[in-house]
N, C-alpha and C positions, 0 to 999 in steps of 0.2 A: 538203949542208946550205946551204941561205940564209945569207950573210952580213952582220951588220947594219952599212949603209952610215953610220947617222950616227943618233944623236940630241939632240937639243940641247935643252935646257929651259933658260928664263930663270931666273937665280937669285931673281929679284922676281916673277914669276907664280907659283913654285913656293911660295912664299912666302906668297902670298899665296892660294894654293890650299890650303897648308896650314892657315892660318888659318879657310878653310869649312868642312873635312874635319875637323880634328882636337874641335871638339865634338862631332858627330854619331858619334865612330869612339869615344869616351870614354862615352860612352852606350850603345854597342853591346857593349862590355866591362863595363861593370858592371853591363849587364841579361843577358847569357848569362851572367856569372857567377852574377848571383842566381837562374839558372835548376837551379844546379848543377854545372857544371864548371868544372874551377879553371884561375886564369889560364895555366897554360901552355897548356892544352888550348884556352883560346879564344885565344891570338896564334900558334901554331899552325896554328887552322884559317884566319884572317887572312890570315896568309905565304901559306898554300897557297892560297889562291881571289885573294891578289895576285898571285902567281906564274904562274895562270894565264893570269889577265886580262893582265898584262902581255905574254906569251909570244904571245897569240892579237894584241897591238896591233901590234908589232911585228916579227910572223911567223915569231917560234920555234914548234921544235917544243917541247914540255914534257911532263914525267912526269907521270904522275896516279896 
């Protein structure tokens, strides 16, 4: 298994990333909800497709 040497994120670009992402991810949630599934089912599938994407950035392997 790869091990991961370092990651490092600034706590002001995270920040401030958060700032871009969390409208767009608040929109995303309350339009799959009004699609029909309740909110656990949509942060849920959230975690799992971050989990992934994460795992694929910095070259874990991850469960599907």
């Amino acid at each position: 298994m790869e091990e991961l040497q370092s990651l490092t994120v600034s706590d002001e670009r995270l920040e401030d990333c958060r700032d871009v992402v969390e409208p767009d991810l608040q929109m995303l949630i309350r339009e799959t909800i009004a699609s029909g599934f309740t909110p656990e089912e949509v942060l849920i599938a959230i975690s799992e497709l971050v989990a992934e994407d994460f795992a694929v950035a910095v070259k874990l392997p991850s469960v599907h």
